[in-house]
PAZAPA-4460 file (N, C-alpha, C; in steps of 0.05 Angstrom, whole numbers, plus 32768, in hexadecimal, padded with zeros to 4 digits):
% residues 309
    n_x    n_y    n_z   ca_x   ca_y   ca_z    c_x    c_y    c_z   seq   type   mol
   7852   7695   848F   7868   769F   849F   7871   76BA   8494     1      X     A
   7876   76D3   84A7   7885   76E2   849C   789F   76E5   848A     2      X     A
   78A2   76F3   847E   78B8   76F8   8469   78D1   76FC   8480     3      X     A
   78E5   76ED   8481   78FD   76F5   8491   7910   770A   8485     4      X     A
   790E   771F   8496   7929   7731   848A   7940   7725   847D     5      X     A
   794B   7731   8466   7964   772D   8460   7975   7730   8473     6      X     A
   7990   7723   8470   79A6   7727   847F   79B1   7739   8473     7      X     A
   79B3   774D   848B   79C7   776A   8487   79E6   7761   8485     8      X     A
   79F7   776D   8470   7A10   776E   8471   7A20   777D   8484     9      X     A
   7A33   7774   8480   7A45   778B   848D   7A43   77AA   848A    10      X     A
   7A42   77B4   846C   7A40   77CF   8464   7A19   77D8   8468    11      X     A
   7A08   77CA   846C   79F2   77D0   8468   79EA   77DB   8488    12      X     A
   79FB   77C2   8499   79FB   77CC   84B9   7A0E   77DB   84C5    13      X     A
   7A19   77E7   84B5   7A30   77FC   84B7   7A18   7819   84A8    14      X     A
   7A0C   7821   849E   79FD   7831   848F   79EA   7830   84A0    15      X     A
   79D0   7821   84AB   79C1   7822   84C0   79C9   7830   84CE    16      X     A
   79E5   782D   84DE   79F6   7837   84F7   79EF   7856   84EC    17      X     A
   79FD   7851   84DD   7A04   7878   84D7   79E9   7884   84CD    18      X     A
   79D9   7875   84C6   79C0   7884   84CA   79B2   7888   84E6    19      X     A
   79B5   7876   84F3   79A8   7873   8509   79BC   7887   8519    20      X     A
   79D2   7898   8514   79E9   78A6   8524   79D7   78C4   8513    21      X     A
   79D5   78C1   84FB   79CB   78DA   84F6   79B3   78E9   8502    22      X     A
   79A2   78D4   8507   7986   78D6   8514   798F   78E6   8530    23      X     A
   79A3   78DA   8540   79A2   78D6   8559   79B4   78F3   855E    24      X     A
   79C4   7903   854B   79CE   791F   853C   79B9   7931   8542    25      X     A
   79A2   792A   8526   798E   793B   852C   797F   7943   8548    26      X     A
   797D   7926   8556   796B   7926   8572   797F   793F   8584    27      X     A
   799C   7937   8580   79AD   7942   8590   79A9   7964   8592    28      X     A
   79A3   796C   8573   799D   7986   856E   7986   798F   8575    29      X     A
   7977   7985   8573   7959   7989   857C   7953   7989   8594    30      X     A
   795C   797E   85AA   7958   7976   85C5   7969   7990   85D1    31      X     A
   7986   7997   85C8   7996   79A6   85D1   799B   79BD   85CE    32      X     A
   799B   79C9   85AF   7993   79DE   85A1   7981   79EE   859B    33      X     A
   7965   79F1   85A6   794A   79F5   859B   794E   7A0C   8592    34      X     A
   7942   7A1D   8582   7945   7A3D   8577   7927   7A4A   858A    35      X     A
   7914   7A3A   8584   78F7   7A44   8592   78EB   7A2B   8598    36      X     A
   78D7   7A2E   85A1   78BC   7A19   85A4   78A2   7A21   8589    37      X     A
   789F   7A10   8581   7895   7A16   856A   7874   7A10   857C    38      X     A
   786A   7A27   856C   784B   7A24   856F   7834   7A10   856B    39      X     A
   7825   7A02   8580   7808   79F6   8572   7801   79FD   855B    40      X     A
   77F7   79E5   854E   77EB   79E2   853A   77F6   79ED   851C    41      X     A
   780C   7A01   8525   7825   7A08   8509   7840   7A0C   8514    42      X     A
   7848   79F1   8514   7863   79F2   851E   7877   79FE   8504    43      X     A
   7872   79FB   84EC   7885   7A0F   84E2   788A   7A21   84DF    44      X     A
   7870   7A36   84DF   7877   7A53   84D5   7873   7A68   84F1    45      X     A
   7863   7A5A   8509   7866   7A6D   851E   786E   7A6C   853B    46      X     A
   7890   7A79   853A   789C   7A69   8552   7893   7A78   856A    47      X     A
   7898   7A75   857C   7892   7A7C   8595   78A3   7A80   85A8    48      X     A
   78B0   7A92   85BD   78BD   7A97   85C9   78C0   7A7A   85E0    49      X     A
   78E3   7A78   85E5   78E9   7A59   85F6   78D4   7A60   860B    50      X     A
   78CE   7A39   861B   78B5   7A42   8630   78C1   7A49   8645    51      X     A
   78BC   7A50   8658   78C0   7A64   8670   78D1   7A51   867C    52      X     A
   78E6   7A4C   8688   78EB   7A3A   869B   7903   7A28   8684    53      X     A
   7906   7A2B   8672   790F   7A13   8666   7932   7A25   866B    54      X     A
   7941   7A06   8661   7963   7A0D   8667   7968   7A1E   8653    55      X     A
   7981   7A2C   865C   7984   7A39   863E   7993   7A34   8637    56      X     A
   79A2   7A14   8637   79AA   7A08   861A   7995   79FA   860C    57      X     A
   797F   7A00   8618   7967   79EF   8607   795F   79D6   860B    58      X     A
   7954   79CC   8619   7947   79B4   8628   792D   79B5   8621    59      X     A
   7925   79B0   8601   790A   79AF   85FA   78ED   79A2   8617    60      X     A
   78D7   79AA   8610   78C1   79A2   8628   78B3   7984   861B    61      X     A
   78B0   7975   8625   78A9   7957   8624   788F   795D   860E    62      X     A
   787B   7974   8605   7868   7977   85F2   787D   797E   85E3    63      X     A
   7888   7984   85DB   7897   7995   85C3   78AF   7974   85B6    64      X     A
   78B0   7966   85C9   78C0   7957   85C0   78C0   7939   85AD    65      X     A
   789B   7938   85C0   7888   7925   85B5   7871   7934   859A    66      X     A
   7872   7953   8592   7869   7956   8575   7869   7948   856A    67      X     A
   784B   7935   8560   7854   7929   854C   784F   7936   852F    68      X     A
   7846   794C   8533   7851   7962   851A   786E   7971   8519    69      X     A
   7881   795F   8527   7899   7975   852D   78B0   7964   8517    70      X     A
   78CB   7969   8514   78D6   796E   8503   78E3   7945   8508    71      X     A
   78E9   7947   8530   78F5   7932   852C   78DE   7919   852F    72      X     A
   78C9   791C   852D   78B1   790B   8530   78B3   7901   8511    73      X     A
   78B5   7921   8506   78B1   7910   84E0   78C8   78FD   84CF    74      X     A
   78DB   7900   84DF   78FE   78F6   84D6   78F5   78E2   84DD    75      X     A
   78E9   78DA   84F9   78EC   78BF   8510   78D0   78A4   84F8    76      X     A
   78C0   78C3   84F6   78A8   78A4   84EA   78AD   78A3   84C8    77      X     A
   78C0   78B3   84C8   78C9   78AB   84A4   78D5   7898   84AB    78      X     A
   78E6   788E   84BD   7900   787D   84BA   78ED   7866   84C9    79      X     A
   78DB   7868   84D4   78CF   7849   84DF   78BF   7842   84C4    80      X     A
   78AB   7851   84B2   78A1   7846   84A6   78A5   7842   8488    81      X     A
   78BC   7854   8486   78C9   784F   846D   78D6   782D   8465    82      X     A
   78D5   7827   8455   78DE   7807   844C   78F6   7809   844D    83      X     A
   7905   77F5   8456   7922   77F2   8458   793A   77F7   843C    84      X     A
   792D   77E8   842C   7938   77E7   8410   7941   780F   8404    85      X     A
   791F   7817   840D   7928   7839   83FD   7937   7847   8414    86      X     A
   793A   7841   8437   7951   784D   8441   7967   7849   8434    87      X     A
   7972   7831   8434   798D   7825   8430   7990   7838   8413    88      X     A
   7978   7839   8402   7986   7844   83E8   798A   7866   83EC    89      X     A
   7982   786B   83FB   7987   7885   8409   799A   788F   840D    90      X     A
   79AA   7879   842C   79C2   7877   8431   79DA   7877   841A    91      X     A
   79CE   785E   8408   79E3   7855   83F7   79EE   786A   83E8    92      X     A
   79D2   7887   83D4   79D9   7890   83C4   79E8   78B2   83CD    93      X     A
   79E6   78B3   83F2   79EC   78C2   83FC   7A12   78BC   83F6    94      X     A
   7A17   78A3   8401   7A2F   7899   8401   7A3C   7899   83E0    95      X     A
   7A32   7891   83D2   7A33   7895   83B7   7A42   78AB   83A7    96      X     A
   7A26   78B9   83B3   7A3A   78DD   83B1   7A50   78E9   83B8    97      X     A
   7A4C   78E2   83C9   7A6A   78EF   83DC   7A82   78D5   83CD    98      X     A
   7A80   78C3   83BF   7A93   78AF   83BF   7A98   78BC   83A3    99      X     A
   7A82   78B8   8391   7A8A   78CD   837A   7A9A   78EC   8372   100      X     A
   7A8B   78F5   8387   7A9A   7914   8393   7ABE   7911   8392   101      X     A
   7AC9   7900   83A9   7AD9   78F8   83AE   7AEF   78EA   8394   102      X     A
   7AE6   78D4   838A   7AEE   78CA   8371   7AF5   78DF   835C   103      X     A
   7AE1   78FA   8350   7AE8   790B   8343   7AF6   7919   8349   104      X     A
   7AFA   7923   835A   7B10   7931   8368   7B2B   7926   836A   105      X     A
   7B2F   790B   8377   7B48   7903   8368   7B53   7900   8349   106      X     A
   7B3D   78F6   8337   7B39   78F9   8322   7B47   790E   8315   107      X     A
   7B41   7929   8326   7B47   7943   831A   7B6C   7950   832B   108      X     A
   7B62   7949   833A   7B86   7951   8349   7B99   7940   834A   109      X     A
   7BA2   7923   8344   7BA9   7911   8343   7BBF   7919   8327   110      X     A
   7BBA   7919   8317   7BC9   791E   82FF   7BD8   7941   8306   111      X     A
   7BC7   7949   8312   7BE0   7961   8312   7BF8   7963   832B   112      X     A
   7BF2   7954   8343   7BF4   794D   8353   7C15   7936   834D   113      X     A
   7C09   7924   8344   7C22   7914   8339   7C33   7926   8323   114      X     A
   7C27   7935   8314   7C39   793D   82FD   7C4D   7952   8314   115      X     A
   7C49   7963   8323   7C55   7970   8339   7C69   7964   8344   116      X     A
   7C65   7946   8350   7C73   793B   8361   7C8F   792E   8346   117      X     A
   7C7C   7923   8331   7C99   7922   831E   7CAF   7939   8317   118      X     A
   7C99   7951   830F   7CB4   7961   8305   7CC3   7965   8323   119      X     A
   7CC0   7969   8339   7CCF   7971   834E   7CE9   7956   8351   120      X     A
   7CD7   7946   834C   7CEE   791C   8349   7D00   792A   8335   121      X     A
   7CF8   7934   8321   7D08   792E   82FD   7D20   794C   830D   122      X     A
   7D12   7959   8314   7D21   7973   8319   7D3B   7973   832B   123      X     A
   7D39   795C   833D   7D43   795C   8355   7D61   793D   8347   124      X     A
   7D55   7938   833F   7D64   7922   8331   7D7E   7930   8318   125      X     A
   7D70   7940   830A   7D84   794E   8300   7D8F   7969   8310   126      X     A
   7D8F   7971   8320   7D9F   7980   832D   7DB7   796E   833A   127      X     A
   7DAE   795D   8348   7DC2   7945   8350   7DD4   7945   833B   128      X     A
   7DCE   7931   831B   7DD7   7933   8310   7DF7   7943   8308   129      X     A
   7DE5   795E   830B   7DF4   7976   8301   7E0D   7976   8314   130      X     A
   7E0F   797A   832F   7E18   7988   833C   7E2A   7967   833F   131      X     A
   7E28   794F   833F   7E31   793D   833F   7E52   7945   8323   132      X     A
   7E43   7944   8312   7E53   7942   82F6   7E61   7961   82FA   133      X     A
   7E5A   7977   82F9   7E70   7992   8309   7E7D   7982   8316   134      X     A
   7E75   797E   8330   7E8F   7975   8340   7EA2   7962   833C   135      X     A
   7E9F   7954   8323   7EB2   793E   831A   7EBA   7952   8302   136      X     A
   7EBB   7963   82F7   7ECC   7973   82E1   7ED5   797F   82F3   137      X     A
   7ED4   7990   8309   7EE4   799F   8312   7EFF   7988   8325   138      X     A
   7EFC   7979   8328   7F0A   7967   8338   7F1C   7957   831A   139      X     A
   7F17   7951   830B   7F1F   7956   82EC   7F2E   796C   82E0   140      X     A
   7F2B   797E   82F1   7F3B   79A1   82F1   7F35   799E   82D5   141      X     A
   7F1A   79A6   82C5   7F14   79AB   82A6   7EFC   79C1   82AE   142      X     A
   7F07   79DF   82B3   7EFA   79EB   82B8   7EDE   79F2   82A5   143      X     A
   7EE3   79EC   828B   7ED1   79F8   8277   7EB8   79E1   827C   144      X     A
   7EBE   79CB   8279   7E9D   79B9   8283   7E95   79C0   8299   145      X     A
   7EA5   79C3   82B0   7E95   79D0   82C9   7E86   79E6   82C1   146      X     A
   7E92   79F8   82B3   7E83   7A10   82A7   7E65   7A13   829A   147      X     A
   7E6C   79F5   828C   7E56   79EC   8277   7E3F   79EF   828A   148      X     A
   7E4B   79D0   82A1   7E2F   79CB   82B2   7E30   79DE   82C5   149      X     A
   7E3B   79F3   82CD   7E31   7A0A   82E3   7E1B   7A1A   82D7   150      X     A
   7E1C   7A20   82B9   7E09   7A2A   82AC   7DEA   7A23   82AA   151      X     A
   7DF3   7A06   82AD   7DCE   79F4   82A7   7DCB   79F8   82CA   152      X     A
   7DE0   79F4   82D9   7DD6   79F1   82FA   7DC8   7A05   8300   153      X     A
   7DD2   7A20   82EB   7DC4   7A40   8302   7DAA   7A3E   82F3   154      X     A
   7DA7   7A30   82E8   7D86   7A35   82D9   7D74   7A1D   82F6   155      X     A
   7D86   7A11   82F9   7D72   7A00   8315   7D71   7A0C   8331   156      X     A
   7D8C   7A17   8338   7D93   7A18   8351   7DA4   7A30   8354   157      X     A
   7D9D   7A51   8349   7DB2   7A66   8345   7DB5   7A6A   835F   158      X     A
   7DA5   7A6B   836F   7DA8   7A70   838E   7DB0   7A68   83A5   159      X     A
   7DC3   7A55   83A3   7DC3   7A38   83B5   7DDA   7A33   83BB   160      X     A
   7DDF   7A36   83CD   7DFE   7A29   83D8   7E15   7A13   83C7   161      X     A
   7E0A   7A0F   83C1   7E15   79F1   83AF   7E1E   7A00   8393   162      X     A
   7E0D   7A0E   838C   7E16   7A1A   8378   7E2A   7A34   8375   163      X     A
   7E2B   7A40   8383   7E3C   7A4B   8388   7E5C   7A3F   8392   164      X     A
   7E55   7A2C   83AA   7E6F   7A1B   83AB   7E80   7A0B   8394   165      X     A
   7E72   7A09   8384   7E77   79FC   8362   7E80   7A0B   835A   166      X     A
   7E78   7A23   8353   7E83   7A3D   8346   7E99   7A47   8352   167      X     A
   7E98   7A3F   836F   7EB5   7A57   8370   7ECD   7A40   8375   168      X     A
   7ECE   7A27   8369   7EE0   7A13   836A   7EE5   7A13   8342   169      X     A
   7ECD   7A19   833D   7ED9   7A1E   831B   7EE5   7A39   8318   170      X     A
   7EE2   7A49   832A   7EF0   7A62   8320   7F10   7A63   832C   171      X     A
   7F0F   7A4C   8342   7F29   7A4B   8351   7F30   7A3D   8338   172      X     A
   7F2A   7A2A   8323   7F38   7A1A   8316   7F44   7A32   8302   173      X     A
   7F2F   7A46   82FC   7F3D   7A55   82E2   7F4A   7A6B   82ED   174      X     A
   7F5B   7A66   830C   7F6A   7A7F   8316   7F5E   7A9F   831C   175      X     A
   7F37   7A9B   831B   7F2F   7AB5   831B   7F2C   7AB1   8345   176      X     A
   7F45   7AB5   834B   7F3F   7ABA   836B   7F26   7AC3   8372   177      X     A
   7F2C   7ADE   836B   7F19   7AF9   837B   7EF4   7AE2   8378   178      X     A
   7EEF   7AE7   835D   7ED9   7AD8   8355   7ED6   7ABC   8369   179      X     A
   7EDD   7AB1   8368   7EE3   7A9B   837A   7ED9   7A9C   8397   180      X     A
   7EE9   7AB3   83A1   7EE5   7AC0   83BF   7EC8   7ACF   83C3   181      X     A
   7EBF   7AD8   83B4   7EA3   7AE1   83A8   7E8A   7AC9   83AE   182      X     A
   7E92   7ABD   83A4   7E7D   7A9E   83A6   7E7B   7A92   83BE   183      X     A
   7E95   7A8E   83C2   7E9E   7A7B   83E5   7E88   7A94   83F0   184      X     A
   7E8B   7AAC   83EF   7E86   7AC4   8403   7E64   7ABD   8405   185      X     A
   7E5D   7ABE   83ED   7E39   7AB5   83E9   7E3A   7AA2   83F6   186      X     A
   7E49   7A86   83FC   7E3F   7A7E   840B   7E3E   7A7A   8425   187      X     A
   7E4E   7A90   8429   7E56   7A95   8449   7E3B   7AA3   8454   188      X     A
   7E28   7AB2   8443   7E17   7AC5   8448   7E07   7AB3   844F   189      X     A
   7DFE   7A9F   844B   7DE6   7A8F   8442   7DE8   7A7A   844F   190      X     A
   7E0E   7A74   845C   7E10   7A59   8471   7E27   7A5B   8471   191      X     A
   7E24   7A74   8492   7E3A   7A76   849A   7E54   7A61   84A4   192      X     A
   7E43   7A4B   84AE   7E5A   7A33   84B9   7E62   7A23   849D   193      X     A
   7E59   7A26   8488   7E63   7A12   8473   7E87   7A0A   8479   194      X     A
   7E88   79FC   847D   7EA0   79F1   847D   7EB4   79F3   8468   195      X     A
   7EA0   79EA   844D   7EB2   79E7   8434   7EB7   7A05   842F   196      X     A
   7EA3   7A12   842F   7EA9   7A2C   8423   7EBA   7A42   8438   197      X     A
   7EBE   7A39   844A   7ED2   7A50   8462   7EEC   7A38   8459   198      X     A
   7EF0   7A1F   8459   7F08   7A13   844E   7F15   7A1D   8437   199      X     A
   7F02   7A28   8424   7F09   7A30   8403   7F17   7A4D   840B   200      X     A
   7F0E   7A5A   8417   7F0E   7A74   841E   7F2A   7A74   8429   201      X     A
   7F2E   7A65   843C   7F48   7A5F   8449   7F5E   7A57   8435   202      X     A
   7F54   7A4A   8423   7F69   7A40   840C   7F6B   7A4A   83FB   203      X     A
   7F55   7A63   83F6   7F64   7A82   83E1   7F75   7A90   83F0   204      X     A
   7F7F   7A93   840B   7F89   7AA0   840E   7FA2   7A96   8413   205      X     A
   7FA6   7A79   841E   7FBF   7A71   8419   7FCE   7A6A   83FA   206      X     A
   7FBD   7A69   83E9   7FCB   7A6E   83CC   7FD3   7A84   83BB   207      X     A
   7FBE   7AA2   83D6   7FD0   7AB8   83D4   7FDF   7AC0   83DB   208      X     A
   7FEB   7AA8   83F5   7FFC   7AB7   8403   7FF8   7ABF   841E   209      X     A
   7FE0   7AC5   8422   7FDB   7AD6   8442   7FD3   7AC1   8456   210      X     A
   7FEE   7AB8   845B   7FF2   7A94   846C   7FE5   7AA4   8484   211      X     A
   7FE2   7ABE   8491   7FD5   7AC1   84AD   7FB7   7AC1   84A5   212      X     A
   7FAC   7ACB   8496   7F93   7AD1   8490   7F8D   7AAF   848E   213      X     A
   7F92   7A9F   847C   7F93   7A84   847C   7F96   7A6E   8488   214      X     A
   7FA0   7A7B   8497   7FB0   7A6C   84B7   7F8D   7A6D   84D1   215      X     A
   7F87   7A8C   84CF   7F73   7A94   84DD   7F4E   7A81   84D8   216      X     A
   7F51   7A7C   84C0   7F36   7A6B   84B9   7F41   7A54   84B7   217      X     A
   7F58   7A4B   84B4   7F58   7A29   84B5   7F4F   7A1F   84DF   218      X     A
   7F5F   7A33   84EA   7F58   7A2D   8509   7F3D   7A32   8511   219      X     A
   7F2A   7A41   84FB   7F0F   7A3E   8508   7F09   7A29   84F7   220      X     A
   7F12   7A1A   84EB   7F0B   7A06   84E5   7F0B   79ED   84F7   221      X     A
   7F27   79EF   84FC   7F32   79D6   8503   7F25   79D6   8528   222      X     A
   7F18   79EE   8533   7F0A   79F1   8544   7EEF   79E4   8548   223      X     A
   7EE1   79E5   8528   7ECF   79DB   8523   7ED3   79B3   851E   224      X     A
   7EE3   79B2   8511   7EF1   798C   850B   7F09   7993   8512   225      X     A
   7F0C   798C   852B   7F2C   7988   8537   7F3E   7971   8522   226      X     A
   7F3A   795D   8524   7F3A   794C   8516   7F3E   7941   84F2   227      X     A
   7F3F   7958   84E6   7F3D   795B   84C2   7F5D   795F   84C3   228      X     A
   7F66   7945   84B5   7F84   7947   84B5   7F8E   7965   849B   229      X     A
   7F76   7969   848A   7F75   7976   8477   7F80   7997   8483   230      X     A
   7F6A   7996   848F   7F75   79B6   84A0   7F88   79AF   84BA   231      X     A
   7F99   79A0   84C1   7FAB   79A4   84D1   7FBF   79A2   84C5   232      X     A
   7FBB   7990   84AA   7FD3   7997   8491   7FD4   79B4   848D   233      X     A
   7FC4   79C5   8486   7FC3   79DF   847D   7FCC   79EF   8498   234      X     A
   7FCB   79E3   84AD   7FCB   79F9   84BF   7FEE   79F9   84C2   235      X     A
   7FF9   79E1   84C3   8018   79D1   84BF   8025   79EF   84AF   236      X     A
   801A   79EC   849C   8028   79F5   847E   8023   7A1A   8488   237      X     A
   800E   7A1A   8487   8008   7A44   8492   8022   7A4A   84AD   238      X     A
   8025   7A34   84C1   8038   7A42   84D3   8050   7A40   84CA   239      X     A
   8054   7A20   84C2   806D   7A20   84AA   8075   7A3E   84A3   240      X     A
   8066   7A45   848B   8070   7A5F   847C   806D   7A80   8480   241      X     A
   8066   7A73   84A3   8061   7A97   84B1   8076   7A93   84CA   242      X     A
   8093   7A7E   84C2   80A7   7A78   84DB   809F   7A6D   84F3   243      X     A
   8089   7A6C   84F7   807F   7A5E   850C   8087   7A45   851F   244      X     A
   8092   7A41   8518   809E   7A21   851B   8099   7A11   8533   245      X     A
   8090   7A1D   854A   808D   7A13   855F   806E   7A08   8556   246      X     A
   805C   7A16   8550   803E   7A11   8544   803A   79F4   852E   247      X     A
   8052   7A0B   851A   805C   79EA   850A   805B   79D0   8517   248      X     A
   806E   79C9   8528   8077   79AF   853A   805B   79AB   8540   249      X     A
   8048   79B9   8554   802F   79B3   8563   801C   79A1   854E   250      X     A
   8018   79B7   8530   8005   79AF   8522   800F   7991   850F   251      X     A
   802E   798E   8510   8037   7979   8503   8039   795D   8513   252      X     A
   803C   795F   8530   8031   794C   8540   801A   7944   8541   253      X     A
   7FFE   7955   8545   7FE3   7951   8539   7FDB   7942   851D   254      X     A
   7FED   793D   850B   7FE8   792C   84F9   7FE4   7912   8500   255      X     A
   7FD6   7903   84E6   7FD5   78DF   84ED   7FF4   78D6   84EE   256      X     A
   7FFC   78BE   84F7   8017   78B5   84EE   8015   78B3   84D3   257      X     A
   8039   78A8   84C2   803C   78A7   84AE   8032   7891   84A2   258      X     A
   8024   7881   84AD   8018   7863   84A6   7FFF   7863   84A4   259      X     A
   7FF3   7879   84B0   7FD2   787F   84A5   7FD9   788E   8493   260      X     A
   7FDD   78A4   848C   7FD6   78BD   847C   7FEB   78C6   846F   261      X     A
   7FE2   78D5   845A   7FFA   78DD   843F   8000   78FD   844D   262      X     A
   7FEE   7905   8465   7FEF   791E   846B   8011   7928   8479   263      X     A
   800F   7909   8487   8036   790C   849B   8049   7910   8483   264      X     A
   8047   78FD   846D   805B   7904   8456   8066   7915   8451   265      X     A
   804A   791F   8448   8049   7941   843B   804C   7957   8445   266      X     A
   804A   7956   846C   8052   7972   8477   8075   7965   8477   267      X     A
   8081   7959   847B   8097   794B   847F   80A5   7951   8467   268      X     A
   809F   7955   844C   80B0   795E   8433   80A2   797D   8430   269      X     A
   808D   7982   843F   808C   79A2   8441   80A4   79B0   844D   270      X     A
   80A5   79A0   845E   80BC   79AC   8473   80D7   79AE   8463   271      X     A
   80E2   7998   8459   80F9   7996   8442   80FC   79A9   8434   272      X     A
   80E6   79B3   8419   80E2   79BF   840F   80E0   79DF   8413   273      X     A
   80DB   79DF   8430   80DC   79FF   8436   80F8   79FC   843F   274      X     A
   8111   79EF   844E   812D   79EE   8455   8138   79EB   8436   275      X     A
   8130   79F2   841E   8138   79E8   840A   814E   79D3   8405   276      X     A
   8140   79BD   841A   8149   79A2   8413   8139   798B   8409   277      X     A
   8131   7991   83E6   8125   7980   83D0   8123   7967   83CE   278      X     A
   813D   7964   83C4   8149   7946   83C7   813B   7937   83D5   279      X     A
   8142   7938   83F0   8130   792E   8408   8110   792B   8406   280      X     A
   8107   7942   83FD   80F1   7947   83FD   80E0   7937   83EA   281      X     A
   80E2   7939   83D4   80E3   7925   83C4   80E1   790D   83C8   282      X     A
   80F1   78FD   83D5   80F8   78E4   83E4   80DE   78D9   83EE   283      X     A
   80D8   78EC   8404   80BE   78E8   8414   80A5   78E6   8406   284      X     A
   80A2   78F9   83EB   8089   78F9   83DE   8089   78E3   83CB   285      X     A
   80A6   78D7   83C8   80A2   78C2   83B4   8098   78A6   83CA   286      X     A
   809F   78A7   83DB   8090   7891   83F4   8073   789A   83F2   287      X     A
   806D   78A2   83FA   8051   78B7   83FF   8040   78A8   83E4   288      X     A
   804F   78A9   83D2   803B   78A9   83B5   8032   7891   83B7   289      X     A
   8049   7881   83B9   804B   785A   83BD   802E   7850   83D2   290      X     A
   8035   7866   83E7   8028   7850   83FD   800E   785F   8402   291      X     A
   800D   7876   83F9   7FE3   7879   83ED   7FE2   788D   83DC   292      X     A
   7FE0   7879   83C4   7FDB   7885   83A1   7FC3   788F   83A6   293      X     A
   7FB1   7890   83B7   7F98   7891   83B4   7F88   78A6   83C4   294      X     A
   7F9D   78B1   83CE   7F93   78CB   83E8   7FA9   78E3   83EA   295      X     A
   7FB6   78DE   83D3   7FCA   78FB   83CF   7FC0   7910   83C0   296      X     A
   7FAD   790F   83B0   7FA8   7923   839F   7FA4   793D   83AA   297      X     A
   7F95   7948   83C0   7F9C   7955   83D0   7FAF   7968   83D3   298      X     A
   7FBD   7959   83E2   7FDB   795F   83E9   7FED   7966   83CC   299      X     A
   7FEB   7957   83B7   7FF6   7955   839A   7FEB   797B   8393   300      X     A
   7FD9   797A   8393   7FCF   7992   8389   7FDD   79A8   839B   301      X     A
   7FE2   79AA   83BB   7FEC   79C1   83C3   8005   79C5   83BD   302      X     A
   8018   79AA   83C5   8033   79B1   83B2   803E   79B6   83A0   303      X     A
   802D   79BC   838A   8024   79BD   836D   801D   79DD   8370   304      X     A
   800E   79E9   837F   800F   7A04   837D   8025   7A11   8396   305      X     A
   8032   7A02   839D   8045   7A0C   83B0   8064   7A0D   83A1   306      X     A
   805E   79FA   838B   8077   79F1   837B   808A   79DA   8381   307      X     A
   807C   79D2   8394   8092   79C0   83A5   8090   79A0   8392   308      X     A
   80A2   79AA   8383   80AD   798B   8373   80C2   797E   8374   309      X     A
***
């Protein structure tokens, strides 16, 4: 009895395929592509002009196709009479290669590749860090650690919005205005709608004084967040102290009631405070403190540079 073939695997009849796809490549090029008709009796070395009549994408002639001295005659009777075992090892060591190829190559970019993706992790983690711990010294009002870490920040991020907004809230801490207005300004260059930094800007100038100039960027603010009891407080206080008083009333109605927010309190003993009636005033901020210890600081800080004690 004949010897029965082995049973082909999965990967062995997956490799057939793609040989049998490569073959059928070649035929594709050969049949479709021709360069010439190769000559009787020396088809390699002397070609011959295409035959008269043929397509000219190349539609080889039924002798030229059946050569069995021709290129795909010799591929076709290697692969019938070749033994199965030295194809497959053919295939195999073809596949081999390219798997090796591949393997070294990760081998080789893999380690630099990850080392890349860490330092950008390690890098990105301590900037966080940084700019985390600044903004809790400056809210700390201890301008010299802010200082500390603004120093390690410009070695990460000298260029960057964030850092500059840090900086010109430590320089508001050490009373260097101008400097201050300088920074906010950088980052007006670089993002123009920043919020925080056209807010800061607005609040150098109400601590210098120029309640219209101050008055003018809290309303493109509050254009932008109708809604920010923060700047309708500020806006309260700018018409407040430019006589305004009809504006006053508008923007002090626009507050939350006195049962949400510490903001009604505090324009409410603003108001006292500018009729230089203290006493009173007082009164209200000592309610205010009671009933949210926890959302006056704010407000604590402007009356504090307003004087209002």
């Amino acid at each position: 009895m004949p010897d029965e073939p082995p049973p082909q695997t999965l990967l062995t009849r997956l490799i057939d395929r793609i040989g049998d796809f490569l073959i059928l490549c070649i035929r594709f090029g050969k049949k479709h592509f021709p360069k010439s008709v190769p000559a009787p009796g020396n088809p390699a070395k002397t070609p011959v002009a295409p035959v008269e009549g043929q397509p000219e994408n190349g539609e080889p002639p039924k002798e030229v196709e059946d050569n069995p001295n021709g290129k795909w005659a010799k591929i076709k009777r290697y692969h019938q009479t070749t033994p199965v075992w030295r194809l497959r090892l053919f295939y195999y060591s073809g596949f081999l290669v390219v798997f090796a190829v591949l393997v070294l190559w990760c081998w080789l970019t893999w380690p630099r590749v990850s080392q890349k993706t860490g330092t950008e992790e390690e890098r990105r983690v301590v900037i966080e860090l940084l700019v985390r711990e600044t903004s809790e010294a400056i809210s700390r009002e201890d301008p010299d650690r802010a200082g500390r870490l603004l120093k390690e920040l410009e070695g990460l991020i000298p260029d960057h919005a964030i850092f500059f907004t840090l900086s010109g809230a430590q320089k508001t801490l050490l009373k260097d205005f101008d400097g201050a207005r300088e920074e906010y300004l950088r980052v007006i260059r670089k993002q123009p709608t920043s919020f925080v930094a056209l807010f800061n800007l607005a609040e150098l100038d109400f601590v210098a004084g120029n309640y219209q100039a101050a008055r003018d960027l809290f309303q493109k603010l509050h254009d932008a967040r109708p809604k920010d009891e923060n700047v309708i407080f500020r806006l309260f206080l700018c018409s407040l102290f430019l006589g305004d008083t009809a504006a006053a009333d508008r923007w002090f109605q626009s507050l939350p009631p006195a049962t949400l927010s510490p903001a009604n309190h505090y324009a409410r003993a603003a108001r006292l405070f500018h009729a230089n009636q203290k006493s009173e005033g007082r009164k209200i901020l000592e309610t205010a403190r009671l009933l949210f210890p926890d959302k006056i600081k704010y407000y604590e800080v402007t009356f504090s540079s307003l004087n209002y004690r």
